[in-house]
N, CA and C of each residue as an Amber inpcrd file, in Angstrom:
protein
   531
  12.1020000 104.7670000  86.7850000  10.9870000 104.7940000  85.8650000
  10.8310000 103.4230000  85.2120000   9.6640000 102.9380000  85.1190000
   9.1700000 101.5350000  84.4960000   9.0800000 101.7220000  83.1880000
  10.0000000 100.5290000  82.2000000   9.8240000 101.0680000  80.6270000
   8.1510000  99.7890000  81.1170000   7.0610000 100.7500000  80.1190000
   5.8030000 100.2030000  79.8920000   6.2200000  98.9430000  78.8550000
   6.5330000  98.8120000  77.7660000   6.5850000  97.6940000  77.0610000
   7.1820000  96.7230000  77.8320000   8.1550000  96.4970000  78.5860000
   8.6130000  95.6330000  79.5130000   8.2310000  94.9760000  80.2760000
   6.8490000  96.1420000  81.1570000   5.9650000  95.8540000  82.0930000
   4.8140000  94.9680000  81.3040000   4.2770000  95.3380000  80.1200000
   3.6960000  94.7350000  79.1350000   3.9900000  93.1800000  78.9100000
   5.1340000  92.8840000  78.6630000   5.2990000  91.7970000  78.5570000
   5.4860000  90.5450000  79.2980000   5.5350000  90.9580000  81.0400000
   6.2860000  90.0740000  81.8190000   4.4370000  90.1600000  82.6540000
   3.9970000  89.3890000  82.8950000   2.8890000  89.5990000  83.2230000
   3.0850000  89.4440000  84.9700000   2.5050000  90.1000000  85.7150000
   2.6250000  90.5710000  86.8180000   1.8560000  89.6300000  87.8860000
   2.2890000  88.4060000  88.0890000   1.0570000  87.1920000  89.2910000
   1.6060000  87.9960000  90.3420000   0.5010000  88.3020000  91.6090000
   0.5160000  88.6820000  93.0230000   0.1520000  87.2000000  93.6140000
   1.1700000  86.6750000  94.4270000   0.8720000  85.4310000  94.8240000
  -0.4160000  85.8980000  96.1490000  -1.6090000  85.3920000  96.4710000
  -2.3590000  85.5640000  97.3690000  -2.0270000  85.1960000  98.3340000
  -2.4580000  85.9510000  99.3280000  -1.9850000  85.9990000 100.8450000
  -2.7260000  84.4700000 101.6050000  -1.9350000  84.0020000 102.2880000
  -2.6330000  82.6260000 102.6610000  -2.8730000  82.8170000 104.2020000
  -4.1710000  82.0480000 104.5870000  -4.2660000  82.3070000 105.7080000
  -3.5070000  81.3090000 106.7230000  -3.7260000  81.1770000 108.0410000
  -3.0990000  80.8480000 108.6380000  -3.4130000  79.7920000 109.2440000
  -3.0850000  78.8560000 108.5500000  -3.7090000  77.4300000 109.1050000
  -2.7510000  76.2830000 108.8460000  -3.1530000  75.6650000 109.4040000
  -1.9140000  73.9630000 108.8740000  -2.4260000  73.6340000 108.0700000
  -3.3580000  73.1210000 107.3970000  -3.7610000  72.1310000 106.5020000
  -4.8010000  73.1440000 105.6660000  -4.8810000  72.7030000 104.2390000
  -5.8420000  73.3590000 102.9250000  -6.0410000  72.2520000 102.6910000
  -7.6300000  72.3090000 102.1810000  -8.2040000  71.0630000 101.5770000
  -7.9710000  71.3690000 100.0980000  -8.4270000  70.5490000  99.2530000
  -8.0220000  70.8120000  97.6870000  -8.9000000  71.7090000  97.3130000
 -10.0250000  71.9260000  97.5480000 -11.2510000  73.3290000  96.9550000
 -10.3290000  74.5010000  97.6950000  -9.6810000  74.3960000  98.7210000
  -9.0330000  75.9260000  98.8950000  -7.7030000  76.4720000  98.5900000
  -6.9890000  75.0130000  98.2500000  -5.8170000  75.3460000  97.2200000
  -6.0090000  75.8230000  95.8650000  -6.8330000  75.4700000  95.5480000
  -7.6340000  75.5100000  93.8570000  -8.3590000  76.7390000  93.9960000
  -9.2150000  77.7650000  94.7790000  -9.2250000  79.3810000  95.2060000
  -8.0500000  79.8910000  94.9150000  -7.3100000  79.3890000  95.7920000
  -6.2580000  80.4380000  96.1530000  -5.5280000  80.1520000  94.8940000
  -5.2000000  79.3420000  94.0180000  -4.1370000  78.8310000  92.6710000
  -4.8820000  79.4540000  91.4550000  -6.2330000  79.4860000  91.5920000
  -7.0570000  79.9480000  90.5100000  -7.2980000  79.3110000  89.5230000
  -7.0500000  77.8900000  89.9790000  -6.9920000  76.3610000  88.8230000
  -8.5330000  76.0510000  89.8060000  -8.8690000  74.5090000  88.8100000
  -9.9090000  74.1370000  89.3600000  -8.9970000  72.8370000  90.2010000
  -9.7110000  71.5210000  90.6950000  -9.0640000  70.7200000  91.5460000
  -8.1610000  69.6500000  90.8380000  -9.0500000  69.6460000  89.4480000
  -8.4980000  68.7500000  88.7280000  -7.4800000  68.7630000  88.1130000
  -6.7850000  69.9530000  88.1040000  -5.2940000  70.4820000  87.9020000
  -4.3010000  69.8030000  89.1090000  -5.1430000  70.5650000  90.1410000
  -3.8500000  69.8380000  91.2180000  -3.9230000  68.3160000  91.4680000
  -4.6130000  67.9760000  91.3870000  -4.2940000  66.2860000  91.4570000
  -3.5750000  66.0910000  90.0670000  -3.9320000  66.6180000  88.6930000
  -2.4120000  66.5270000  88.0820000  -1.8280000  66.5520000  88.2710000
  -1.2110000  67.7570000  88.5480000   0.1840000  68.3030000  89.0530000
   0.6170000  67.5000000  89.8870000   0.2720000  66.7390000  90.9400000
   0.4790000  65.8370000  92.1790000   1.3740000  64.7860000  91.0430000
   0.8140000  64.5060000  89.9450000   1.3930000  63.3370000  89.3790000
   2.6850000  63.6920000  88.8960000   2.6200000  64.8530000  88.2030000
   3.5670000  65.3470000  87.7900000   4.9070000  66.0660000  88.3280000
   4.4910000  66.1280000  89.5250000   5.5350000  66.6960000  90.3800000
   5.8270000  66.0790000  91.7000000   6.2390000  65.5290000  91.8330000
   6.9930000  64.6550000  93.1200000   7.2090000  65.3090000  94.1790000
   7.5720000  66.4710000  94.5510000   7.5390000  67.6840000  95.7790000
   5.9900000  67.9000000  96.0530000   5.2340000  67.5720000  95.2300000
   3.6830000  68.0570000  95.9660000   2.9380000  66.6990000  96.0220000
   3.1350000  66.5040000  97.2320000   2.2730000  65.4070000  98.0660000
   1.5210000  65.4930000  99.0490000   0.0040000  65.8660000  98.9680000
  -0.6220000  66.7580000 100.3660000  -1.0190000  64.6140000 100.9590000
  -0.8980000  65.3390000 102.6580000  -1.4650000  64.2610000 102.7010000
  -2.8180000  64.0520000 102.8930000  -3.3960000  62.6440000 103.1180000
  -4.8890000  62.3060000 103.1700000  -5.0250000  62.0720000 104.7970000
  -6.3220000  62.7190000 104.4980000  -7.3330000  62.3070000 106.0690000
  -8.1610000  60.9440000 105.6510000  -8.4970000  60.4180000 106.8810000
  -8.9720000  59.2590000 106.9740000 -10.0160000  58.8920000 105.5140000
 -10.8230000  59.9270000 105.6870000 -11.9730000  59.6260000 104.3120000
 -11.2590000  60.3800000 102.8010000  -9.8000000  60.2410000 103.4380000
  -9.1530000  60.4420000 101.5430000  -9.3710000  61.5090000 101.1590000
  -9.4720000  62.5380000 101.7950000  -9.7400000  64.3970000 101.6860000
  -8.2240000  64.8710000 101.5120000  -7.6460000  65.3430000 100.3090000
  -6.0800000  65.9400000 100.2430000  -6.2500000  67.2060000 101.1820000
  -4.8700000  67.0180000 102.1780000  -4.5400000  68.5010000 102.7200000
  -3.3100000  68.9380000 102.7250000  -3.4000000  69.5770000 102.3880000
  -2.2680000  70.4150000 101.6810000  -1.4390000  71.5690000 102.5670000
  -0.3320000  71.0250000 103.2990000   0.6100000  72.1470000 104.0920000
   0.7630000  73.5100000 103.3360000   1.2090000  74.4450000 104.3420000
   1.3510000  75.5690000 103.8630000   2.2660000  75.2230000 102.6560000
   3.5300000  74.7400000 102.6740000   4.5910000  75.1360000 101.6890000
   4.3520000  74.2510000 100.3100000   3.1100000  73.3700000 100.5450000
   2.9010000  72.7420000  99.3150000   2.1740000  73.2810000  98.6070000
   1.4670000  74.6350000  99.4490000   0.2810000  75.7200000  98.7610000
   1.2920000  76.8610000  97.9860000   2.4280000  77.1440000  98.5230000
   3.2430000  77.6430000  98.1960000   4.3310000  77.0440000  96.8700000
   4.0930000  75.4420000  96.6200000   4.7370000  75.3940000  95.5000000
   3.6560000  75.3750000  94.3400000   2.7040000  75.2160000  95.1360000
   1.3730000  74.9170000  93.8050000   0.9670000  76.5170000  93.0280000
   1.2910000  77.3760000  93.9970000   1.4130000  78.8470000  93.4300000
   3.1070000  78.9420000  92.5680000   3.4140000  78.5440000  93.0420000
   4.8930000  78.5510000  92.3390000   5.1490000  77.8860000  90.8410000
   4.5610000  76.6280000  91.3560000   4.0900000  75.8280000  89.7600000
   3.4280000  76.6290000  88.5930000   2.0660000  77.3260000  88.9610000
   0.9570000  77.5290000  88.4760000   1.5530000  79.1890000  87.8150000
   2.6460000  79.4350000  88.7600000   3.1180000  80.9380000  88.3950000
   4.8090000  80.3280000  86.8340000   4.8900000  79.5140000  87.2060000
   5.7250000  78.9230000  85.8400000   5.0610000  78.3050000  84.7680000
   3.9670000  77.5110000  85.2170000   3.2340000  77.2230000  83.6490000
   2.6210000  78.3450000  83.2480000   1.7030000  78.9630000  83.9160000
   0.7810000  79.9520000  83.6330000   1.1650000  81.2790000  83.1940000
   1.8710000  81.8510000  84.1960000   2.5700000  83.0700000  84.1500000
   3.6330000  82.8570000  82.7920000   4.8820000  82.3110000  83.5820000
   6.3270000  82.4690000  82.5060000   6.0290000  82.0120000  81.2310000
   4.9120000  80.5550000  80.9430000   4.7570000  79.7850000  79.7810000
   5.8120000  78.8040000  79.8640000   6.5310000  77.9770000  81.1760000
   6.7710000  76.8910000  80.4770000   6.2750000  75.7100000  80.4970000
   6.2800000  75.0300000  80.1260000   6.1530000  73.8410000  80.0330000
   5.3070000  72.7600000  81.2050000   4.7010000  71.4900000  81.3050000
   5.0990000  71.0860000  82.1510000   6.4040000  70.5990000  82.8390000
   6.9390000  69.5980000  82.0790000   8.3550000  69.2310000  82.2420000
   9.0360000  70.1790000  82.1640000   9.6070000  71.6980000  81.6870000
  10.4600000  72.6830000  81.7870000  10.3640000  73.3640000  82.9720000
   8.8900000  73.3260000  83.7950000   8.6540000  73.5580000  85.3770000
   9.3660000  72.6660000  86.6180000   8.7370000  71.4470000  86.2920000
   9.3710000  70.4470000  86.5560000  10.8460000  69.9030000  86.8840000
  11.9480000  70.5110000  85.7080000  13.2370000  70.8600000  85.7860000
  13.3420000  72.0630000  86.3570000  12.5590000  73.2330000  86.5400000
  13.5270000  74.4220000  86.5260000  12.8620000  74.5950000  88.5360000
  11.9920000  73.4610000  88.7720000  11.9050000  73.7860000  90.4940000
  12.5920000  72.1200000  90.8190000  13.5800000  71.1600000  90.0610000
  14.5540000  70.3350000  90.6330000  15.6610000  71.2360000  90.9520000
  15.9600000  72.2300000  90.0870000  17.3170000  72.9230000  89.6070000
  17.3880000  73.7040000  90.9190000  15.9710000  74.2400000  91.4420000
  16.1080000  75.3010000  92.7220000  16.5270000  74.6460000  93.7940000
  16.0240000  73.2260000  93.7140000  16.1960000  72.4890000  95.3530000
  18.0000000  71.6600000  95.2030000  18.1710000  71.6000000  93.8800000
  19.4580000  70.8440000  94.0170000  20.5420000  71.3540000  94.6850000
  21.1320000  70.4200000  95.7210000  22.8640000  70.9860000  96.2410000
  23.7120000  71.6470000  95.1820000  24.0330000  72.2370000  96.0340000
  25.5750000  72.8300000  94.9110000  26.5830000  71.2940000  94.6670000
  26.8420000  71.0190000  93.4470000  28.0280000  70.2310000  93.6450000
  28.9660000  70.4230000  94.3740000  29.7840000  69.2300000  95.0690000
  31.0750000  69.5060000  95.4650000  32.3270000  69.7990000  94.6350000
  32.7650000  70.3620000  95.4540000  34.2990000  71.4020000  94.6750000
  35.0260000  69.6540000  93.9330000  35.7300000  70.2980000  93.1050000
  36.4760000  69.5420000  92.6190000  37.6110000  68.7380000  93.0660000
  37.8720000  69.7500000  94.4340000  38.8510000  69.1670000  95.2730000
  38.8270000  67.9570000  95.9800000  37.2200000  67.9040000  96.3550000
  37.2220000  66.8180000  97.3140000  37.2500000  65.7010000  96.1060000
  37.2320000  64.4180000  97.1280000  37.0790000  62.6790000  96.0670000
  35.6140000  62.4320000  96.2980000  35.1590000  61.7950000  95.1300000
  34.1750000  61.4190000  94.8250000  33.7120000  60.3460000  95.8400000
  32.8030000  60.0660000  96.2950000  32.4750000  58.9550000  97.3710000
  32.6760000  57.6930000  96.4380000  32.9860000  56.3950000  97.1800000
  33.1670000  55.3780000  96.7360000  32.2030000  54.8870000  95.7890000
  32.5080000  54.5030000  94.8330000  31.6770000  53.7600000  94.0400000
  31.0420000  54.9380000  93.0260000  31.5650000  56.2580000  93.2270000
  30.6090000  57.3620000  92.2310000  32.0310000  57.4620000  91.5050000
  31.1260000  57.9800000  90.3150000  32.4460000  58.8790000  89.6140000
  32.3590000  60.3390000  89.0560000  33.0750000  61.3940000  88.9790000
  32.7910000  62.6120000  88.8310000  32.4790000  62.6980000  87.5290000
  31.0880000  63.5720000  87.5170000  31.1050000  64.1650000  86.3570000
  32.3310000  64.6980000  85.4510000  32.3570000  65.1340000  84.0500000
  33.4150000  65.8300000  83.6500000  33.1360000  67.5250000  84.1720000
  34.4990000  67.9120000  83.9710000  34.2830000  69.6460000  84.8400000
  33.3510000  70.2050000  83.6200000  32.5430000  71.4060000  83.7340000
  31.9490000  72.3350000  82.9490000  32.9420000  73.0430000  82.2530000
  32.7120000  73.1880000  80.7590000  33.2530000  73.9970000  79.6270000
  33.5070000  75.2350000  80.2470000  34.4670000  75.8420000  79.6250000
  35.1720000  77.1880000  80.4870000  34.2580000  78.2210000  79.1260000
  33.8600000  79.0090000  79.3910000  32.6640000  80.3340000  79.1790000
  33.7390000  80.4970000  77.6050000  32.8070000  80.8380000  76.6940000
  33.5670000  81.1110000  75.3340000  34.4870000  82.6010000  75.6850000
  35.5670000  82.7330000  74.7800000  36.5760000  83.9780000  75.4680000
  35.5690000  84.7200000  74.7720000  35.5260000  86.1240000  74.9130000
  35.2730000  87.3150000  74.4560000  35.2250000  87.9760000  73.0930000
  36.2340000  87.2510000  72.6060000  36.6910000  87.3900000  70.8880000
  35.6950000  86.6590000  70.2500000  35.3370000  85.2400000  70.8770000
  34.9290000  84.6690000  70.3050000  33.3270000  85.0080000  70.4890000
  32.7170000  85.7350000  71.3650000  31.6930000  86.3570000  70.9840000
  30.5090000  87.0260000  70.4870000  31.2560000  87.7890000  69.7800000
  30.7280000  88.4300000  68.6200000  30.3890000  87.3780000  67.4260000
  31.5070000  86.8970000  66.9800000  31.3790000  85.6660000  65.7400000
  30.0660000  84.8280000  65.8030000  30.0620000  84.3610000  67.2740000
  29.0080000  83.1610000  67.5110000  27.7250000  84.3590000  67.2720000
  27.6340000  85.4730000  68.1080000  26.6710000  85.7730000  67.5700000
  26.1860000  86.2730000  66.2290000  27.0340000  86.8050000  65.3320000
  26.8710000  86.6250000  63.8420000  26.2000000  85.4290000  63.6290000
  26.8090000  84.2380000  63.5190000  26.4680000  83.2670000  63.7820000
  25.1070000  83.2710000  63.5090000  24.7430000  83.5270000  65.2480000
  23.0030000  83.0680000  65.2310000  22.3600000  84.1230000  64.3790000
  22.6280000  85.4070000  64.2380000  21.6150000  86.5010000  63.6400000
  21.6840000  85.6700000  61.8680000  22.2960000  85.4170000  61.4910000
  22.5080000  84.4840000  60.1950000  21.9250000  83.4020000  60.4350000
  21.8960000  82.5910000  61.2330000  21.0590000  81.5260000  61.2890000
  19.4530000  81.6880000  61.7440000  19.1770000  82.7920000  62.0690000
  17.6980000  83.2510000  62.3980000  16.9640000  84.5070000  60.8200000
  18.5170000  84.8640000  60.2900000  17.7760000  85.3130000  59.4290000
  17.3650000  84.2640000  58.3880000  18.1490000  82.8800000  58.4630000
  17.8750000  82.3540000  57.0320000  16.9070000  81.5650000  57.6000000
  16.2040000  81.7860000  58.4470000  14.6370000  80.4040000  59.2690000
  13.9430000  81.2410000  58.6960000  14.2030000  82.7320000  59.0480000
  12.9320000  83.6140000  58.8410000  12.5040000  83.8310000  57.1510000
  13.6170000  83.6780000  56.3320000  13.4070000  83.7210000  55.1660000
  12.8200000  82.1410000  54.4300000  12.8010000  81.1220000  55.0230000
  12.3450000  80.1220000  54.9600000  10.8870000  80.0770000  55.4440000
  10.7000000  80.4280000  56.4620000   9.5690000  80.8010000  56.9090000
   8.4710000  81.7150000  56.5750000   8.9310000  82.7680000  55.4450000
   8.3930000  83.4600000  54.7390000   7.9950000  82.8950000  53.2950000
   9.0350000  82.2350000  52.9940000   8.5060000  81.2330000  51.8850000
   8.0670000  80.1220000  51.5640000   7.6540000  79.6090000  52.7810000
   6.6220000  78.3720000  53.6320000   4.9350000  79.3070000  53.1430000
   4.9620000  80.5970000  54.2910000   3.8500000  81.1760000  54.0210000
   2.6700000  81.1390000  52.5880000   4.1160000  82.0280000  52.1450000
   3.8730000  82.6900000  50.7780000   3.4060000  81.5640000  50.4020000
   4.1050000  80.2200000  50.3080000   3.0180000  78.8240000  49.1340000
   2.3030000  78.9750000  49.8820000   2.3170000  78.6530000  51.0520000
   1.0010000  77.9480000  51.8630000  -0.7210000  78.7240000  51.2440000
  -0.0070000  80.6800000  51.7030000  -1.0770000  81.6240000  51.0210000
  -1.2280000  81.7850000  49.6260000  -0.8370000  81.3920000  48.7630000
  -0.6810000  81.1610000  47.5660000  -1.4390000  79.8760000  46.9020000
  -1.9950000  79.2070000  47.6280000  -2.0520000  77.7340000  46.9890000
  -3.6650000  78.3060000  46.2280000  -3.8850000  77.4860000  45.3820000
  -5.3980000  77.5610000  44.5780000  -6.3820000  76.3930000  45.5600000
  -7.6720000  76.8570000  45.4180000  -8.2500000  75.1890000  46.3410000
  -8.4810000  74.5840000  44.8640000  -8.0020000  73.6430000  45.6080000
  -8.2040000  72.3040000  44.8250000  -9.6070000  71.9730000  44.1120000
  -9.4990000  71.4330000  43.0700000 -11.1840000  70.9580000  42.2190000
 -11.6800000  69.6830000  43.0390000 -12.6690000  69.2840000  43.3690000
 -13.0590000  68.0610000  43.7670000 -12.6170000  66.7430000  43.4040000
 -12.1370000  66.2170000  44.2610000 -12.0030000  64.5430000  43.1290000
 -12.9770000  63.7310000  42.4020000 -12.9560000  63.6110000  41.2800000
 -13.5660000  62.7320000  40.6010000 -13.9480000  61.3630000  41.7230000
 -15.5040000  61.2640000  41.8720000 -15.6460000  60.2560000  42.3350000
 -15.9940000  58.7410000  41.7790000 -15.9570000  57.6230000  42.0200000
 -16.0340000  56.6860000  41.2010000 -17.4400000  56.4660000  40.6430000
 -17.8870000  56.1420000  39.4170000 -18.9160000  55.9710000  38.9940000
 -20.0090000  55.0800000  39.6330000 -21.2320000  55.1500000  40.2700000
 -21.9520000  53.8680000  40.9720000 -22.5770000  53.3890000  39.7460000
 -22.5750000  51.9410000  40.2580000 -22.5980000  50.9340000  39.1180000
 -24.2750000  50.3680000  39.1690000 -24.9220000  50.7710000  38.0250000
 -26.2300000  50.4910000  37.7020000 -27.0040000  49.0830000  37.8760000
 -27.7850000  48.7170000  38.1160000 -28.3170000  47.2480000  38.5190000
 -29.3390000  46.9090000  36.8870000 -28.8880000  46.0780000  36.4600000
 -29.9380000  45.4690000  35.6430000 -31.2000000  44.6740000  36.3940000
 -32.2000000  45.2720000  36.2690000 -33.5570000  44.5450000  36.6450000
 -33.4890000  43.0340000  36.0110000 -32.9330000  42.4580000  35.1490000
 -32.8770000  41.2260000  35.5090000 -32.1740000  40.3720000  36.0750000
 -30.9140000  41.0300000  36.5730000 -29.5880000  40.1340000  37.1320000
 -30.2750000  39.6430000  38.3000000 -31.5080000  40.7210000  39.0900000
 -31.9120000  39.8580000  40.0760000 -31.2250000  40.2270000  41.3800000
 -30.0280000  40.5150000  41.7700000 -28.9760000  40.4540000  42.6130000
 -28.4830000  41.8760000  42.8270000 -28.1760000  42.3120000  43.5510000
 -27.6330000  43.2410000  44.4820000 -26.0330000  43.2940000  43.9570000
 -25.4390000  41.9380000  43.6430000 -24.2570000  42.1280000  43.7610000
 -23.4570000  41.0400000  42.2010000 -23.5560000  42.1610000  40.8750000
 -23.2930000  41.7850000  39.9060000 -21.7580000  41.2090000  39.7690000
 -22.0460000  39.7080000  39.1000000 -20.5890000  39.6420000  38.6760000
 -20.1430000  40.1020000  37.4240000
């Protein structure tokens, strides 16, 4: 059984079925992505894995699997909400090698990272999360009393503006000393 609020919240992209061809021009990547064109030639800048190439008169065409990351992209900014750059990292993170084991030696001239922190024990747990529920309750109570002035404030009276300065009909001049 599907909890509904769950389903509610995670919004549901059906990636579209692509047809079967080698090459997409940019008006049919931009159909099928549901962006207009001028997105994906962003994205081109912004993402280094999507490089369609050009035909002679400079027309982008776009391989299947680059139609496939541009749905992939468009399903992390759009869909999940992140970021550009948090997309950006989180489809380097998919393509990266696994590091090598610790066992082997580092190739010449590299040096190993330090090893990854060993997972907090179990005991320690609970505490950290006290922790954060205390540190989220005291934002939220800050944040409530941000409001409260903010909704609270009176509007302001106008500022006094400076007096304009009268011309004597005989000074003659525009610009009294």
């Amino acid at each position: 059984m599907v909890n509904m609020a769950t389903q509610s919240r995670k919004r549901v992209i059906d990636s579209p079925v692509l047809p079967d061809r080698l090459y997409f021009k940019i008006g049919d990547v931009a159909r099928l992505c549901g962006v207009e064109p001028y997105v994906l030639r962003f994205w081109e800048t912004q993402f280094p894995q999507l490089k369609p190439n050009k035909s002679g008169t400079g027309q982008r065409l776009y391989r299947r699997r680059e139609v496939e990351l541009a749905l992939e992209i468009k399903r992390l900014v759009h869909g999940e909400g992140y970021t550009i750059s948090g997309a950006r990292n989180a489809l380097e993170g998919n393509r990266r090698p696994q590091q090598a084991p610790p066992s082997q030696a580092p190739a010449k001239g590299r040096t190993q990272s330090a090893p990854p922190e060993p997972a907090p024990l179990a005991a320690e747990s609970p505490r950290r999360s006290d922790n954060v529920r205390a540190t989220v309750g005291q934002i939220r109570a800050e944040l409530r009393e941000i409001v409260s002035l903010l909704s609270a404030q009176k509007p302001r009276s106008p500022r006094p503006r400076a007096r304009v300065v009268t011309l004597s009909p005989e000074s003659g001049s525009l610009f009294p000393l």
